[in-house]
C-alpha positions in Angstrom: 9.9 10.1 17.0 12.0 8.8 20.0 11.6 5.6 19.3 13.3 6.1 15.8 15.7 8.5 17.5 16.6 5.7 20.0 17.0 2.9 16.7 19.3 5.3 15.1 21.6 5.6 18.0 22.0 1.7 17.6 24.3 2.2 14.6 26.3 4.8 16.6 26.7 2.2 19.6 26.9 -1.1 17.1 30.2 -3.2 17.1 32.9 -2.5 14.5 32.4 -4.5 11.7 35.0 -7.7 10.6 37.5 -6.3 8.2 36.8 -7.9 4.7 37.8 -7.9 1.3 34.7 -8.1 -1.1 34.5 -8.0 -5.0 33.2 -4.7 -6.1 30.5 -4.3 -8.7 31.4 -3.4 -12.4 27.8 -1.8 -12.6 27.6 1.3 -10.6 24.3 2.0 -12.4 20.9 0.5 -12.4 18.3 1.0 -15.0 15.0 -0.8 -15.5 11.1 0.2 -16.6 7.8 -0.5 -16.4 4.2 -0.2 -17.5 1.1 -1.1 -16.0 -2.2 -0.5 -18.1 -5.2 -1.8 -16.2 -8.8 -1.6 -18.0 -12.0 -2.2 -15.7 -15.8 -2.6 -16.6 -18.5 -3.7 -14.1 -22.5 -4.4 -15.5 -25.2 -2.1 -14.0 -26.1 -3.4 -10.6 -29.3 -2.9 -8.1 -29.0 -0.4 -5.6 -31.6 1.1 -3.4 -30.2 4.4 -3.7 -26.9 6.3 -4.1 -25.2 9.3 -2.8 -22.2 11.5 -3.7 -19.1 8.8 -3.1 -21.1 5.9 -4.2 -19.9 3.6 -7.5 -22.5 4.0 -10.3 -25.5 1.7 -10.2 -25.3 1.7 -14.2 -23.0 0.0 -16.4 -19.4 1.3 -16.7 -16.7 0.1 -18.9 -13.4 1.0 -20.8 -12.5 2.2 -17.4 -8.3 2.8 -17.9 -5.3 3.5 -16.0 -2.0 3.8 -16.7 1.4 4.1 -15.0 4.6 3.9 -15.8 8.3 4.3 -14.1 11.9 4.7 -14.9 13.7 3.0 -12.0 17.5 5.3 -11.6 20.1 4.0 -9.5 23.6 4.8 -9.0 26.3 3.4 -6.4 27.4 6.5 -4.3 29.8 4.5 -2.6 30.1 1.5 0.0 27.1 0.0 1.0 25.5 3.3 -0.4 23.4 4.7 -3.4 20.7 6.6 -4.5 17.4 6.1 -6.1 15.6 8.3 -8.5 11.9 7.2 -9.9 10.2 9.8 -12.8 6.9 8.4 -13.2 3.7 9.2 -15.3 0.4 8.0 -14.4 -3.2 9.1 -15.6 -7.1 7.6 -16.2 -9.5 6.9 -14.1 -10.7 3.8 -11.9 -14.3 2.8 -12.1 -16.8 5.3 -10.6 -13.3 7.7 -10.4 -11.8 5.1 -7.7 -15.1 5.9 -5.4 -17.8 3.6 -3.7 -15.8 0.6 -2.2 -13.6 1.0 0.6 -11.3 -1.9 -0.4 -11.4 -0.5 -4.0 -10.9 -3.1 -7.0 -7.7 -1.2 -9.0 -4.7 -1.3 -7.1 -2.6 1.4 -9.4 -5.8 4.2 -9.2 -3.9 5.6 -5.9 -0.9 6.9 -7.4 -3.3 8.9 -9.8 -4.1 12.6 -9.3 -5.3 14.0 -12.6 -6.9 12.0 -15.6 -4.7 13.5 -17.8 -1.2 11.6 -17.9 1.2 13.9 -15.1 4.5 13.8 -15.2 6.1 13.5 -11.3 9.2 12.6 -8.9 7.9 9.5 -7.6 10.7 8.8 -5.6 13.7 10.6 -4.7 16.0 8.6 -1.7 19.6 7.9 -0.3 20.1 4.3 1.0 22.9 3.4 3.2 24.0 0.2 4.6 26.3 -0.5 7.9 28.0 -4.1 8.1 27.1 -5.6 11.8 30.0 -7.4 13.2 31.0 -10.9 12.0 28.5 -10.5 9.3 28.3 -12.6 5.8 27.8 -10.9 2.4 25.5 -11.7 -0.1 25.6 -10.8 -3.9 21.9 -9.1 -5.0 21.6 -8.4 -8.8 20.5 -5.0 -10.8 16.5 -4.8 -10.6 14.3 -2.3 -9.9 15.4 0.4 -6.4 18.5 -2.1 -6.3 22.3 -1.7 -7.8 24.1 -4.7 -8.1 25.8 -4.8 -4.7 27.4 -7.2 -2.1 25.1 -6.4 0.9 25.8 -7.0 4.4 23.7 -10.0 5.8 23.7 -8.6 8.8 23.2 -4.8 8.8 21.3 -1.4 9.7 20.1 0.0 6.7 18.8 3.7 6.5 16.4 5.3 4.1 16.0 8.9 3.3 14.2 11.0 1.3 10.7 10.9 -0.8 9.9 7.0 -1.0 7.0 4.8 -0.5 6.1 3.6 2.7 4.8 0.1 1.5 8.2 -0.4 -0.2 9.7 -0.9 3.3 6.3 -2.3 5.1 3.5 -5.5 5.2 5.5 -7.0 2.3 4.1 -10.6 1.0 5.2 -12.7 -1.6 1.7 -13.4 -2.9 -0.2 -10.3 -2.1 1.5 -6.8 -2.4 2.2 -5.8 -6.2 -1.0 -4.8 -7.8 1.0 -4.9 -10.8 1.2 -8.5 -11.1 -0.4 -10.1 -7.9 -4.1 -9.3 -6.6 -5.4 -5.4 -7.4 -7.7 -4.9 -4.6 -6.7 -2.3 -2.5 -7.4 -4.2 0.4 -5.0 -7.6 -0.3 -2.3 -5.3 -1.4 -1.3 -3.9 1.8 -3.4 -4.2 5.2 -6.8 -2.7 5.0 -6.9 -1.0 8.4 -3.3 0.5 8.1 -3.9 4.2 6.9 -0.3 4.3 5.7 0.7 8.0 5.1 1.5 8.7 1.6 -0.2 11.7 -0.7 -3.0 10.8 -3.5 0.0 9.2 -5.4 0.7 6.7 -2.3 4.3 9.0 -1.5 5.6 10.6 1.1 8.8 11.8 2.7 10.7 10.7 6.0 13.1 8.1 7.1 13.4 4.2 7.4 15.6 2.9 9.4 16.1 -1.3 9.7 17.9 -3.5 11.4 18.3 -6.9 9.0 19.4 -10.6 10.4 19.3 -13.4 7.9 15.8 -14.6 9.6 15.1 -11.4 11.3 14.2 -7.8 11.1 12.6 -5.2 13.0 12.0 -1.7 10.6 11.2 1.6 11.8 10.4 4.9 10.4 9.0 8.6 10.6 7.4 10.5 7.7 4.9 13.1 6.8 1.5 13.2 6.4 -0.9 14.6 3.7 -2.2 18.2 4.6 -5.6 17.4 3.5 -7.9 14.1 3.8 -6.2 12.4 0.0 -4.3 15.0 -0.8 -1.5 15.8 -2.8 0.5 18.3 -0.9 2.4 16.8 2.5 2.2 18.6 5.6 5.7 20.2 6.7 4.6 20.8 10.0 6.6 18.2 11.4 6.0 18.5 15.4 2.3 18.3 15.0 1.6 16.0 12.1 3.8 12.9 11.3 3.8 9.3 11.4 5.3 6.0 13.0 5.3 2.9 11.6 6.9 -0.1 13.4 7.1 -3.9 12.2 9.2 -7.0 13.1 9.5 -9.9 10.9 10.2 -13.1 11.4 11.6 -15.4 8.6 12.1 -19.4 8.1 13.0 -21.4 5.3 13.4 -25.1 7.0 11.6 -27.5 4.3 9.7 -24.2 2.5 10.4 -20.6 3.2 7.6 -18.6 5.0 7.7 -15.2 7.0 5.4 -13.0 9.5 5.1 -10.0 9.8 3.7 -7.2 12.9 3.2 -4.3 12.5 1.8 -1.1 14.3 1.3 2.5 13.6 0.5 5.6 15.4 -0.4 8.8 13.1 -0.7 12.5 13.4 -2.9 14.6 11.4 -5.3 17.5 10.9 -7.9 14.5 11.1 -11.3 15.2 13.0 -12.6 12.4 14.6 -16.1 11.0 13.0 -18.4 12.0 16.8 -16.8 15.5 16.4 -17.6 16.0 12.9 -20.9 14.4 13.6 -22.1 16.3 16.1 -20.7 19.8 14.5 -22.8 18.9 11.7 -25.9 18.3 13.4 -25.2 21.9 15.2 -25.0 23.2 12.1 -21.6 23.6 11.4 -20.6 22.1 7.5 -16.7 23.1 7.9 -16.2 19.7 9.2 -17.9 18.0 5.5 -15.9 19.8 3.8 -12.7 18.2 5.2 -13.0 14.9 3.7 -14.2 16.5 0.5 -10.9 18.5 0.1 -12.3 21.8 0.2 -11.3 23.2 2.7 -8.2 22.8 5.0 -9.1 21.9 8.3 -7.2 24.2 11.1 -7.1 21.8 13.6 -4.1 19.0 14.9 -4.4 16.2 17.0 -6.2 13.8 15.3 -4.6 10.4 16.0 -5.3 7.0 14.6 -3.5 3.8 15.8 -3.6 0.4 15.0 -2.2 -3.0 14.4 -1.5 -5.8 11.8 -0.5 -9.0 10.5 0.6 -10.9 7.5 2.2 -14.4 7.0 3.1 -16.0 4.1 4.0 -19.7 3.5 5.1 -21.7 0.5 3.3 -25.3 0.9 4.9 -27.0 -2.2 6.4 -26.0 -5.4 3.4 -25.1 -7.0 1.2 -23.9 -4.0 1.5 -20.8 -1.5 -0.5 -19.5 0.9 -1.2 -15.9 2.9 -2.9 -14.4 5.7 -3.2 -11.2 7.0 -5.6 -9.4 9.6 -5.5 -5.6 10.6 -7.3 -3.0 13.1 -7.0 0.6 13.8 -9.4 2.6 16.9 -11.8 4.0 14.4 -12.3 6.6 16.1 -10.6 9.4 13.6 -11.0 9.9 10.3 -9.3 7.9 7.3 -6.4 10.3 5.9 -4.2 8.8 3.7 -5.3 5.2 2.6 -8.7 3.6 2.7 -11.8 3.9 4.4 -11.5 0.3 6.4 -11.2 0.1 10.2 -10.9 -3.7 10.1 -9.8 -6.5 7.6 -9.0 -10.3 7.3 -8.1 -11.5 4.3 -6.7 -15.1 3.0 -5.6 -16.6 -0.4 -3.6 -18.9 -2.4 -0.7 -18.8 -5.5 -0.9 -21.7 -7.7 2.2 -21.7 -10.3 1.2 -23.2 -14.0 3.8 -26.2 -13.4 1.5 -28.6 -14.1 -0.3 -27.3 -16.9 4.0 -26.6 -18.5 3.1 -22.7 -18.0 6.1 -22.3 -14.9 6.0 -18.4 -15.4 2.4 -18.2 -14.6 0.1 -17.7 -11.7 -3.5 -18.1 -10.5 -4.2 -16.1 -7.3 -7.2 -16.7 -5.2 -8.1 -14.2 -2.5 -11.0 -13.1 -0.2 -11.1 -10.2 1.9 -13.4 -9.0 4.8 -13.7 -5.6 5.8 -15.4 -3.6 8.2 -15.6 0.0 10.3 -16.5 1.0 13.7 -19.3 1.8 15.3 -17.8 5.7 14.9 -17.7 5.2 11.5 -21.1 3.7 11.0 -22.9 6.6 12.3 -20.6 8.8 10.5 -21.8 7.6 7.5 -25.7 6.9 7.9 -26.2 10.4 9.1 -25.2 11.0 5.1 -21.7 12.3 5.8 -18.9 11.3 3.4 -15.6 9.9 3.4 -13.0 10.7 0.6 -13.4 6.8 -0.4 -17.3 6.1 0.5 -20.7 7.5 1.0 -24.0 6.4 -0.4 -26.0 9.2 1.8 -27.2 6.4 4.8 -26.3 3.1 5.4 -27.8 -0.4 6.1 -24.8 -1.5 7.8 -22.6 -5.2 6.6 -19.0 -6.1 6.4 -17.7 -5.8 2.7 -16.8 -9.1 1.4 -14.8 -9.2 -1.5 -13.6 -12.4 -3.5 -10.9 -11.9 -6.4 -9.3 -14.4 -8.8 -7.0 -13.7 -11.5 -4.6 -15.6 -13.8 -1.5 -14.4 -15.3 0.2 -15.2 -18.2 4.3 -14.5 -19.0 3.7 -13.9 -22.6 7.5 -12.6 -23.4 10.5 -12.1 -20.8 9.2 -8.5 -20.1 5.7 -8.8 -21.0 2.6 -9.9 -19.1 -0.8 -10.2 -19.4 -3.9 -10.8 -16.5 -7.5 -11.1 -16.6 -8.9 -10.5 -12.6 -12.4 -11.1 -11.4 -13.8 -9.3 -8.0 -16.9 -9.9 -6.3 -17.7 -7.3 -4.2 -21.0 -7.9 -1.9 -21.9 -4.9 0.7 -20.3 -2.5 -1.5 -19.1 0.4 0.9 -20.5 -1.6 4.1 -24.3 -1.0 2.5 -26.3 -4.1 1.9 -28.7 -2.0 0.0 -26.5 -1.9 -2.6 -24.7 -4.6 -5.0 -23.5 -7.2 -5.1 -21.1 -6.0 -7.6 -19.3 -8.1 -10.7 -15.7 -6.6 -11.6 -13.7 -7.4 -14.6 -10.4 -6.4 -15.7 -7.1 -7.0 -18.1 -4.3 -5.8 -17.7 -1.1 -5.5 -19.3 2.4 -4.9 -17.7 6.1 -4.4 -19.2 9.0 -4.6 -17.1 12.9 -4.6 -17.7 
């Protein structure tokens, strides 16, 4: 919290900015949609045995989610305006989104109820402040943007109910499971237990300070009240989250970036040796905390980490990304995913040379693994939110996806995705594990 406290106080101490005459907007509103239906099957695979959070051994298929958003903006002012997301989601991921950590449908975490639900997604006030001698840049309507001439150089705050990953570990070829790769663990860094409810939102404030090849971004929000859960927790001195990164940008010859990042979170979390050892005392309370059913009465759990993520386009056809990420391990996974580390790599191909310029093969594999916390955690037959096969024969999850896109219209698209997922859950007794999927996605 002082460290964002500190950022703020920037803007109060900034230079004034150059006086300026700039062409306002005609369009003081900003309206644009979409829809994202994802449908997931994997064959029956072999599997030892199988415990509560484990994905089904048997055949599953017709597995469907859907989401979709009205994006509402309006221009308050200046270098100001406010953002207003309605959103509907509903279905169900394969084995109801359970059984591998770095799970294979990207959209099943903004779903809370099988049944469609109606919900505020995002709620926020955005305001920009010019840095002195600064340039101005024109960016067109889309979605969370008004057409605006935006300081180059600026400190931009964020306020209200957003979504953490909005601001954080972007990437232009793996971040949008609505169009890139869906595995929850190439979409944002695995080991980063971003704070966000079952949905993937939370509440707080972001606060950035933007050069044209430069930015360092800060914030504070809330964390869930329970392990996946819905409901935030509003006890703000004992349970909140930082999030820090600083990017680096370059676009000498082809445009690249890199990004660090660190965290440092909150939370009624237990760690997995307390739990573990209440349990073997005979104390369940401690189960029942990652299984929802109970609130756990306890602050202090902290979990802290590290990541990175660089992206580089290598010709006009051809990018490339990395990323790597590590938290402690030592206290339970609240908000995200069950991973503790990650490394992933991959490639964009555009369809240039097969005259399809609007579409995209991505190739991607991902490694991730847990601590040695976690491990014991788990093979005493505890359970995460995410995982739990009722013991463990310990290996890193490998998990290999391909997909190919296809613009069919200006606001429709279609992808079929492949994932192979070996170690399923860190359990080599189990898997390996074929994945397929279409989906279908609408924007405007």
């Amino acid at each position: 919290m002082k460290l964002l406290f500190a950022f703020i106080f920037l803007v109060k101490i900034s230079s004034p900015v150059v006086a300026q005459s700039l062409p306002d907007s005609n369009k003081n509103w900003s309206y644009h949609f979409q829809l994202t239906a994802i449908n997931q099957t994997h064959p029956a695979f072999k599997a030892s045995y199988s415990g509560d959070n484990s994905l089904l051994k048997e055949a599953e298929d017709k597995k469907l989610s859907l989401t979709t958003t009205l994006f509402l903006s309006r221009k308050l002012w200046k270098n100001a305006a406010l953002y207003f997301n309605p959103e509907i989601a509903g279905g169900a991921g394969i084995s109801s989104a359970k059984g591998i950590a770095g799970f294979t449908n990207g959209e099943t975490f903004r779903i809370g109820s099988t049944e469609p639900k109606l919900y505020i997604a995002r709620l926020y006030f955005k305001q920009h402040f010019a840095l002195k001698n600064t340039r101005y840049a024109m960016v067109e309507s889309e979605a969370n943007q008004v057409q605006e001439n935006i300081p180059t150089s600026r400190i931009t705050l964020t306020a209200g109910k957003i979504c953490l990953s909005d601001f954080f570990d972007n990437n232009a070829y793996s971040h949008d499971p609505r169009s890139q790769f869906m595995n929850w663990s190439l979409m944002s860094n695995g080991a980063w237990d971003y704070p966000a409810d079952t949905r993937g939102y939370t509440q707080g404030i972001v606060a950035e300070l933007i050069k044209p090849s430069w930015a360092i971004r800060i914030s504070s929000v809330l964390e869930p009240r329970k392990a996946n859960g819905l409901q935030l927790d509003y006890k703000v001195t004992k349970a909140h989250a930082e999030t820090i990164e600083i990017e680096k940008s370059w676009s000498t010859k082809r445009p690249g970036a890199i990004r660090i990042l660190g965290f440092h979170n909150l939370s009624q979390a237990p760690t997995y040796s307390t739990t573990l050892n209440e349990v073997k005392n005979g104390d369940s309370t401690s189960v029942d905390v990652y299984s929802g059913a109970k609130e756990w009465k306890k602050y202090g759990g902290l979990k802290y980490g590290f990541g990175i993520n660089a992206e580089q386009e290598i010709s006009g056809t051809l990018g490339a990304f990395f990323k790597a990420s590590w938290n402690d391990g030592r206290t339970a996974t609240w908000a995200y995913t069950e991973i503790d580390r990650s490394i992933s790599a991959g490639i964009n191909i555009k369809g240039n040379s097969w005259k399809r310029s609007n579409d995209n093969i991505g190739i991607a594999q991902v490694v991730n693994g847990i601590s040695s916390y976690h491990r014991a955690f788990l093979n005493a037959g505890l359970y995460g939110f995410i995982i739990g096969d009722g013991k463990l024969t310990y290996g890193a999850e490998s998990i290999t996806e391909i997909y190919y896109l296809a613009k069919i219209t200006s606001s429709f698209f279609v992808s079929a995705d492949y994932q192979f997922v070996n170690n399923p859950a860190y359990n080599k007794d189990r898997g390996p594990i074929h994945v397929f999927a279409i989906r279908g996605h609408i924007e405007f």
